[in-house]
C-alpha distance (Angstrom), angle and dihedral (degrees) to the residues before:
residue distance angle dihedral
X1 . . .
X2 3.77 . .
X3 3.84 132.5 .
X4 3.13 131.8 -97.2
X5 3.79 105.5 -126.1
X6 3.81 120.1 -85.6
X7 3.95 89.6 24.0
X8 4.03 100.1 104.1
X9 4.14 88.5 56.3
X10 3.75 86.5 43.3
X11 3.87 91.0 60.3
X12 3.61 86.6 39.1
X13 3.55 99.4 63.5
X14 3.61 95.7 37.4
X15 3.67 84.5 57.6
X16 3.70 88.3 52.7
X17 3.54 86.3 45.4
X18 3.39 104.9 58.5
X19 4.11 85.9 52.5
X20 3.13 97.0 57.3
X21 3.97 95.5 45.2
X22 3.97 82.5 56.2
X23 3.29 99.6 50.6
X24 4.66 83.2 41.2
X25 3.83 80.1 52.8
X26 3.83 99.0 61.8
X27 3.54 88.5 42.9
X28 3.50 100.8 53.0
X29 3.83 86.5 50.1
X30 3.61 91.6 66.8
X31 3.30 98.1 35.5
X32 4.21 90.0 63.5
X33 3.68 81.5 44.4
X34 3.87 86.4 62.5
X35 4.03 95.2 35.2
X36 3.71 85.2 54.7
X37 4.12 96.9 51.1
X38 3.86 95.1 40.5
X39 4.22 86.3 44.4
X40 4.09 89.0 56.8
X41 3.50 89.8 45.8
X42 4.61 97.0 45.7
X43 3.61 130.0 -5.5
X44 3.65 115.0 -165.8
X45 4.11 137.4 139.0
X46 3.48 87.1 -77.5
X47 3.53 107.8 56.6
X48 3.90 91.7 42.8
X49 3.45 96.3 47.2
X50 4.01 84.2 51.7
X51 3.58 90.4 48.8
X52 3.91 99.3 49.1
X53 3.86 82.7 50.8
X54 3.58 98.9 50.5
X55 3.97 86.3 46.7
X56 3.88 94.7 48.7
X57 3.56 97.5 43.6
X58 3.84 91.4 55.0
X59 3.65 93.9 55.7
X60 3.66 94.1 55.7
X61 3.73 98.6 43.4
X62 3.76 92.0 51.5
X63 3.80 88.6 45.0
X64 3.74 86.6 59.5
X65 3.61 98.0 49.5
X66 3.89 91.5 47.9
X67 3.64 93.7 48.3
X68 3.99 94.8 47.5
X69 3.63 91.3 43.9
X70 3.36 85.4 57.6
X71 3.60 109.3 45.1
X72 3.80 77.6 49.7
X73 3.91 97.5 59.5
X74 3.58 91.0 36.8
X75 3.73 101.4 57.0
X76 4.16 84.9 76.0
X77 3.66 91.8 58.8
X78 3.83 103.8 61.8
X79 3.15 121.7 83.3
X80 4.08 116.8 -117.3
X81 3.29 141.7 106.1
X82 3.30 100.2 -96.9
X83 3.86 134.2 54.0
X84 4.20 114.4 -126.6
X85 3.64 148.2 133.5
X86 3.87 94.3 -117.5
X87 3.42 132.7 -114.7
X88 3.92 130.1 -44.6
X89 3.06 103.1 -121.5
X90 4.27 92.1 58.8
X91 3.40 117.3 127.4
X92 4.21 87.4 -111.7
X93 3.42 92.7 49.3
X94 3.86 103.2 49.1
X95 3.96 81.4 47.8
X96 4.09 91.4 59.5
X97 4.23 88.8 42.7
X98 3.99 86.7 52.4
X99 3.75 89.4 53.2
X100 3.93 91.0 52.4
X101 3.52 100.3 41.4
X102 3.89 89.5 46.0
X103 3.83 93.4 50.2
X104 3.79 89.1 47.5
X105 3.77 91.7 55.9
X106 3.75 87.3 46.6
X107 4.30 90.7 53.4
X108 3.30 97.1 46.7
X109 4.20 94.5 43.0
X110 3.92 87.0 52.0
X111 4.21 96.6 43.6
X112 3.97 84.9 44.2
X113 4.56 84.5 51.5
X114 3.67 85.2 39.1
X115 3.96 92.7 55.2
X116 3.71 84.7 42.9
X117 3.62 100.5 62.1
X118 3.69 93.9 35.9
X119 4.30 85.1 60.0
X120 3.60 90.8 48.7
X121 3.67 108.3 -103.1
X122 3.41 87.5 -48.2
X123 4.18 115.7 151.8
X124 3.78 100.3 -177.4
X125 3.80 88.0 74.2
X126 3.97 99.9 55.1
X127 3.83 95.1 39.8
X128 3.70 84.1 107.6
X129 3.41 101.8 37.2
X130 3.90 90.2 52.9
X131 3.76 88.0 47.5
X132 3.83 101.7 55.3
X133 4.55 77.3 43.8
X134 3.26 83.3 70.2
X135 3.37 110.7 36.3
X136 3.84 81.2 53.8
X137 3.76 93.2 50.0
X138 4.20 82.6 53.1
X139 3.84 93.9 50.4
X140 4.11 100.3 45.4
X141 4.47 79.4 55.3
X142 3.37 87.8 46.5
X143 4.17 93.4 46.6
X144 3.94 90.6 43.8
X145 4.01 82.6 50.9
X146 3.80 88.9 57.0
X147 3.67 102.7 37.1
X148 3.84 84.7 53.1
X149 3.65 98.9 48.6
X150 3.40 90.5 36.5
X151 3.89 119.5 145.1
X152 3.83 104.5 -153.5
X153 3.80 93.7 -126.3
X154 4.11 125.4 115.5
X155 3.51 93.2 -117.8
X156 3.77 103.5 55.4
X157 3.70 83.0 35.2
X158 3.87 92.9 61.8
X159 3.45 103.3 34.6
X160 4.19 98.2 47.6
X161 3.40 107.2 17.7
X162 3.62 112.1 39.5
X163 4.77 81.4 39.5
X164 3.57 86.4 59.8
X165 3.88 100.8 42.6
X166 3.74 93.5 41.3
X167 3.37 87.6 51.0
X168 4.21 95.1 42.0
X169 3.65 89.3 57.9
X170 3.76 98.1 45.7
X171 4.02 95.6 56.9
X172 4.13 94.3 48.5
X173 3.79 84.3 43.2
X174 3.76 97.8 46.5
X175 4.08 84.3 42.1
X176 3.77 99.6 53.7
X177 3.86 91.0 36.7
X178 3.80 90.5 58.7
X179 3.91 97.1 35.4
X180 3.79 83.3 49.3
X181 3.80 96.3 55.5
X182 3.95 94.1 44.4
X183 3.92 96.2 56.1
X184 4.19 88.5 42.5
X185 4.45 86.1 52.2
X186 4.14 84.0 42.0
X187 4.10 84.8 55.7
X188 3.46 96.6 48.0
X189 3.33 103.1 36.0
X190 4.11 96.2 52.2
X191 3.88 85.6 47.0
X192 3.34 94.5 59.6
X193 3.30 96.7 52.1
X194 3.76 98.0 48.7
X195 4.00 111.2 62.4
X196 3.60 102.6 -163.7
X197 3.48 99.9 69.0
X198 3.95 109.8 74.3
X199 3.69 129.5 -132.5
X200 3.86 96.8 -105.0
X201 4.24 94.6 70.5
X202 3.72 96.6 39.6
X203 4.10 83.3 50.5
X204 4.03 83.5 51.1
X205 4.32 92.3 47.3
X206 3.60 87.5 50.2
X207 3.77 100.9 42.3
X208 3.94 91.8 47.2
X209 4.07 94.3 54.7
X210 4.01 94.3 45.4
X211 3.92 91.4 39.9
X212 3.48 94.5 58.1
X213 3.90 98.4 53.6
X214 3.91 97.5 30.5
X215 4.01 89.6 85.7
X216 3.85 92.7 41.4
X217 3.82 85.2 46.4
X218 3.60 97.5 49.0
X219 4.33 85.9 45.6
X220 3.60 89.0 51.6
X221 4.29 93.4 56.9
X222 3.95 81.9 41.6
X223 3.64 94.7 68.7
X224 3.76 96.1 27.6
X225 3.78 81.4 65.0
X226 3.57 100.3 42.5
X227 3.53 88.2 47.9
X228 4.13 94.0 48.8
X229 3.80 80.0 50.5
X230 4.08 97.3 48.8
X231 3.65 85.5 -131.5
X232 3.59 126.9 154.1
X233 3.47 96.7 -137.4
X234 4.27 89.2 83.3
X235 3.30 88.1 80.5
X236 3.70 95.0 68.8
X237 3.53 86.2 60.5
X238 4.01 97.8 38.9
X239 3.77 83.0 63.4
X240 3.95 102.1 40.2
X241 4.19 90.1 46.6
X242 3.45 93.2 76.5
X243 3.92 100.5 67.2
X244 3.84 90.0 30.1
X245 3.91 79.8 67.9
X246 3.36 100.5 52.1
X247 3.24 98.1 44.9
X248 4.25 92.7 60.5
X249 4.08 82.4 44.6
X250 3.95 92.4 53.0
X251 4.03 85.4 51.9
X252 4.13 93.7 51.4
X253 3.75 87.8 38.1
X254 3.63 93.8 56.0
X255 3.80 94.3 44.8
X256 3.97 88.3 51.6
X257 3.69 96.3 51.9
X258 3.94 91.3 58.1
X259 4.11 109.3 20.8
X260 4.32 122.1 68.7
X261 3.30 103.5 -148.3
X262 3.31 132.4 -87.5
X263 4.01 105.2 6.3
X264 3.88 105.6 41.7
X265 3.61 107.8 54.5
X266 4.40 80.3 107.3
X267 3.54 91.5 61.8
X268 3.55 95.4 54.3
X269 3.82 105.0 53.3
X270 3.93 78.7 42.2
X271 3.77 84.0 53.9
X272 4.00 96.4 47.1
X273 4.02 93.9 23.3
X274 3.73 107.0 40.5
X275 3.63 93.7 152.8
């Protein structure tokens, strides 16, 4: 039978998907591991908060990956003449996009908290990370709106649903960009002030936080160029994004369970790095 079009980099990315949630998997194992240590040791706001996170954002990536996986198997089962994952506005479907747009609101909310600590409490530098939050919680509403209501036809297609995506994808990656930079300058800048710790760990705070997001950054501009193009290749990355997230939250997670911001981020990588 042949496929429908858009179907082959649909099974592609939920390939890709599914790797990536494996290799998620074995790092959210260790990362509980770690959440349950440092939570014998302290419990405070911050830890719980990072643990209901951690908890919440694992249920909704492996919802994802068991509802693609599905759709996936069961597109062989029904009985048409062509092979395809459905439409997106099925009830499976708008499911899955909930998941991802709700763990995206949850990544950027926790880098923006993250950037918060690391700046001392301070509120004037996330005003306009939290803003662009927002305006990204507005826009995945607005995109679930549109994929429900959608009328399978190129026009309405182009001029709702790829608007509100394009759009989607350029607040989270504007927010994490910018929260990104801020806690890299917050590195540096303590470090230079404080003598005693030597150029080698601040070089290892500062490559851990940008490391983390670069390949979620660089996934992000991936399917905002697909999606610019109105090629089908953006889904390969609209189902791969998802663990590429977690994966940069399980590194800033990990780093908040163990460092008090600003002074100790030396002890950690002498902590995980001791060599």
């Amino acid at each position: 039978m042949p496929l429908t079009p858009g179907t082959k980099e649909v099974y592609l990315g939920a390939l890709l998907g599914n790797i990536i949630y494996g290799f998620y998997l074995s790092a959210f194992v260790e990362c509980c591991v770690v959440f349950v240590r440092v939570k014998e040791e302290r419990t405070d706001a911050r830890q719980k908060y990072i643990i209901f996170t951690a908890a919440l954002m694992f249920l909704l990536i492996t919802t994802r990956c068991i509802i693609n996986t599905y759709r996936c198997v069961a597109a062989f089962n029904v009985a048409e003449d062509f092979v395809g994952i459905g439409n997106p506005d099925s009830t499976l479907d708008l499911i899955a996009n909930a998941c991802w747009f709700l763990l995206t609101a949850f990544a950027d909310a926790f880098i923006i908290f993250r950037t918060y600590i690391v700046w001392e409490r301070n509120w004037l530098v996330i005003i306009i990370p939290v803003l662009l939050c927002l305006a990204n919680l507005g826009s995945s509403i607005w995109l679930m709106t549109a994929l429900a209501d959608l009328k399978f036809s190129p026009t309405v297609w182009e001029s709702i649903a790829y608007k509100s995506m394009n759009l989607f994808l350029v607040l989270t990656l504007c927010t994490n960009i910018i929260c990104t930079a801020l806690i890299s300058f917050r590195i540096l800048r303590i470090y230079r002030e404080v003598s005693s710790t030597s150029r080698m760990y601040r070089m290892r705070a500062v490559s851990a936080v940008v490391e983390s997001a670069a390949i979620y950054t660089l996934v992000l501009v991936g399917a905002l160029i697909g999606n610019g193009m109105n090629s089908y290749v953006n889904f390969v990355f609209f189902y791969c994004v998802c663990g590429l997230m977690l994966f940069c939250w399980d590194g800033l997670a990990l780093t908040s369970m163990f460092v008090d911001p600003p002074y100790d981020w030396s002890r950690f990588f002498l902590h995980h790095h001791p060599g």
